[in-house]
SEBA-54123 format. One record per residue (C-alpha): residue number from 0; z, y, x. Coordinates in steps of 0.001 Angstrom, whole numbers, padded with zeros to 6 digits. Last residue first. Layout:
BEGIN
- NUM:Z:Y:X
...
This chain:
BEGIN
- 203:013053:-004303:-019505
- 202:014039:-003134:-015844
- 201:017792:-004472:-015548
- 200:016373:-007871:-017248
- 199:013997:-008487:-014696
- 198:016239:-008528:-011641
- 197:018927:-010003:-013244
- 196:016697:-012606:-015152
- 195:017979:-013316:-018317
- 194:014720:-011007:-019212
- 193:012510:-013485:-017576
- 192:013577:-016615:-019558
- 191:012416:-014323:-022470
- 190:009149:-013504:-020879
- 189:008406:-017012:-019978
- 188:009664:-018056:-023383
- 187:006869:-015973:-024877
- 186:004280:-017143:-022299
- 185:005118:-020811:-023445
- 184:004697:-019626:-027290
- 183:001375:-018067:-026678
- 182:000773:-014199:-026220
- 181:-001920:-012026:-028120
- 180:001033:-009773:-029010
- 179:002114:-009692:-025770
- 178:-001016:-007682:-024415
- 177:-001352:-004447:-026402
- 176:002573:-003216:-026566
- 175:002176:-003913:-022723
- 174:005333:-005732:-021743
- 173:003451:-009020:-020544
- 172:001001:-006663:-017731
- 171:004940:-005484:-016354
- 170:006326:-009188:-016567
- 169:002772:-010448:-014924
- 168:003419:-008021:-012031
- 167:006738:-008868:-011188
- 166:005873:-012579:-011152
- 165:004032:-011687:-008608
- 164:006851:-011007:-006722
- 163:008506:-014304:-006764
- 162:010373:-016178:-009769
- 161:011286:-019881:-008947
- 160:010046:-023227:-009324
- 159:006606:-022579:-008856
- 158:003528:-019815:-008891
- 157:004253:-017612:-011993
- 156:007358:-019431:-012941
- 155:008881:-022204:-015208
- 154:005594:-024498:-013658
- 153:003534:-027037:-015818
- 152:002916:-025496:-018560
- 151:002882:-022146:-017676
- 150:-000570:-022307:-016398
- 149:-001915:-023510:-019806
- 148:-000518:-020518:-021755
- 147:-001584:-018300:-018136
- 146:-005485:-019502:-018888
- 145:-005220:-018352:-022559
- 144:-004040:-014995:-022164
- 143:-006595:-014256:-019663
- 142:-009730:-015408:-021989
- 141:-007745:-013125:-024342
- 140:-007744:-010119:-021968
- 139:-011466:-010771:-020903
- 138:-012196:-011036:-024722
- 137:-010156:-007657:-025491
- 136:-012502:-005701:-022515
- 135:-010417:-004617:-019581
- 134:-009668:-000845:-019934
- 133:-005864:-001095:-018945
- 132:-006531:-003570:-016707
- 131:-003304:-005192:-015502
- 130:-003982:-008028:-018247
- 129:-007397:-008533:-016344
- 128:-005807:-008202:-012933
- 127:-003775:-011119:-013803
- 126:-006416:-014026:-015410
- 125:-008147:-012910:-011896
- 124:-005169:-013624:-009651
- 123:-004261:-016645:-011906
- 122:-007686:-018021:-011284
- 121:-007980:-016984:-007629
- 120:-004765:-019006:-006460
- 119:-002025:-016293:-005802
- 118:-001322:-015359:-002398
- 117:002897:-016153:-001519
- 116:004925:-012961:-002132
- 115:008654:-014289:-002192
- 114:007996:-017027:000587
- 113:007178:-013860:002927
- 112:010716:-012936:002221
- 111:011516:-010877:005468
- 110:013001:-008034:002688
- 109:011514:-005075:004634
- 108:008201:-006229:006071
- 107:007363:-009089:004157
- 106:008739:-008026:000772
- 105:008208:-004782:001258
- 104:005446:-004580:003097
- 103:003633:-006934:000191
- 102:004447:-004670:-002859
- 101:003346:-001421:-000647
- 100:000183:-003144:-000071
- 99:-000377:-004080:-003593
- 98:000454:-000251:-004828
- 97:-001519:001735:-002844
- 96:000129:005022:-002019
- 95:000917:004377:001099
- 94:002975:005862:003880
- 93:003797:009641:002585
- 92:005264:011630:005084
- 91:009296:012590:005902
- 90:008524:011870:009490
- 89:011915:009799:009578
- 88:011915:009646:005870
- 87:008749:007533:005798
- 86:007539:007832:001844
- 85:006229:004869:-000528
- 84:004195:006394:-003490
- 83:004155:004474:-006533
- 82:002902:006877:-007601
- 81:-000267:009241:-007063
- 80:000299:012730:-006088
- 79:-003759:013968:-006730
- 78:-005403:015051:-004102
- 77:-004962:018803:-002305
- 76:-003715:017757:000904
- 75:-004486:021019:003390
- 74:-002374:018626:006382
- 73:-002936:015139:005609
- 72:000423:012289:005582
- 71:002720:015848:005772
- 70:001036:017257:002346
- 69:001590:013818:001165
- 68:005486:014501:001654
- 67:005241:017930:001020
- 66:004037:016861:-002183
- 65:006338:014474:-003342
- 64:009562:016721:-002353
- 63:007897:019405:-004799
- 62:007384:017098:-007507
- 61:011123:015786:-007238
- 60:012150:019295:-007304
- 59:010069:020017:-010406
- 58:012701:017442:-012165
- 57:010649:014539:-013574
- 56:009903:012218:-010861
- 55:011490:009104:-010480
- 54:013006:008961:-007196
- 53:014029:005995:-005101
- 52:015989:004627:-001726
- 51:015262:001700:000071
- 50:018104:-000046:001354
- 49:020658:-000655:-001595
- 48:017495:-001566:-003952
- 47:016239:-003973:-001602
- 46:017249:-007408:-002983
- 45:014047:-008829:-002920
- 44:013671:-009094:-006887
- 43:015680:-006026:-007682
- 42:013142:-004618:-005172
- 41:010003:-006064:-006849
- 40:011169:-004803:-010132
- 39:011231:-001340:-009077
- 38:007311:-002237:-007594
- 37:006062:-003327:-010736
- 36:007733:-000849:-013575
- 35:006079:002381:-010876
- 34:002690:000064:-011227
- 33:003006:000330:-015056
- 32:003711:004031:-014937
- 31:005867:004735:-018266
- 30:008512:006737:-015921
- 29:007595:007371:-012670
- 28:007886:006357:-008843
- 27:008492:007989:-005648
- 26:009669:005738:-002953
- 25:011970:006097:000175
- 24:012082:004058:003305
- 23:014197:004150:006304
- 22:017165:002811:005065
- 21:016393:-000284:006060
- 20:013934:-000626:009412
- 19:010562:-002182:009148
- 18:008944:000180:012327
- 17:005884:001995:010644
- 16:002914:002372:013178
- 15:001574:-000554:012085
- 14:004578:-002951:010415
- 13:004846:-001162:007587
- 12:001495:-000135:006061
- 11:-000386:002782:006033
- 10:-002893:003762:003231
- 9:-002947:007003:002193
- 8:-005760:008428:-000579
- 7:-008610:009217:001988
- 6:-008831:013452:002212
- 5:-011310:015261:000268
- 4:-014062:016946:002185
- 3:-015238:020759:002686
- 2:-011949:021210:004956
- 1:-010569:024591:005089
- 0:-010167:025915:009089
């Protein structure tokens, strides 16, 4: 029978349903897609890029494989093929297309580094998602820019001594042509100490 309702965008996680074994995992990601740059530098970061495979899509193939994947997570799918979108190979359907869950399974779930996605503290969190905002007002970018100059002065990293993932996400919000330029001098050398970074580096 046709369904008269729209699906729910996917949202399983590994861990519920979805055994955390490598090689069972495959993402689709794309080219210019800010949350695509997050989660590729996430698995340099956890050391997952020999154990969970990846596509950029491009090639009509790769569209095709996309969408009988989500057509397999809701039979009669007919919603957009959002990426990141992290695919079960076993059932070959799509496990989540929402990008801070996926980031968290696969450094919990996959990698076993819970110490590599600790929570952010609410400021931070909040000066973040405002540089991740593509539509966030110039003030609340500013305001943004302003709390992470102070944040950085005390720590070489994000949250501490070394880089975790969300540190991936403030390298992606620092490379937009319309953020950096409003950057201090100890966000600068965050990005630069960043980029000598293996797993940054390879995705600057």
């Amino acid at each position: 029978m046709p369904r008269t309702t729209p699906l729910p965008a996917p949202r399983g996680r590994i861990g519920a349903g979805f055994l955390p074994v490598p090689y069972r995992y495959h993402l689709y990601l794309a080219e210019g897609c800010p949350r695509s740059r997050r989660v590729r530098t996430a698995l340099a970061l956890l050391g997952l890029t020999g154990s969970v495979g990846t596509t950029t899509l491009g090639a009509p193939a790769s569209l095709a494989a996309l969408r009988r994947a989500y057509e397999a997570a809701g039979h009669h799918y007919d919603g957009t093929l959002a990426v990141p979108a992290l695919c079960d190979t076993w059932s070959g359907r799509v496990v989540s297309n929402h990008t801070p869950d996926i980031l968290d399974d696969l450094a919990v779930r996959l990698a076993g580094r819970p110490d590599l996605a600790p929570p952010a503290p609410a400021p931070f969190a909040g000066a973040l998602r405002a540089l991740l905002d593509a539509d966030a007002p110039a003030a609340a970018r500013s305001a943004a820019l302003g709390l992470l100059e102070g944040w950085l002065a005390v720590r070489p990293y994000a949250l501490g001594s070394r880089p975790t993932v969300t540190d991936a996400d403030l390298w992606v919000a620092l490379q937009d042509p319309a953020v950096l330029p409003g950057a201090g001098p100890r966000l600068r050398a965050y990005v630069r100490r960043l980029r000598a970074h293996p797993a940054f580096g390879a995705a600057s």
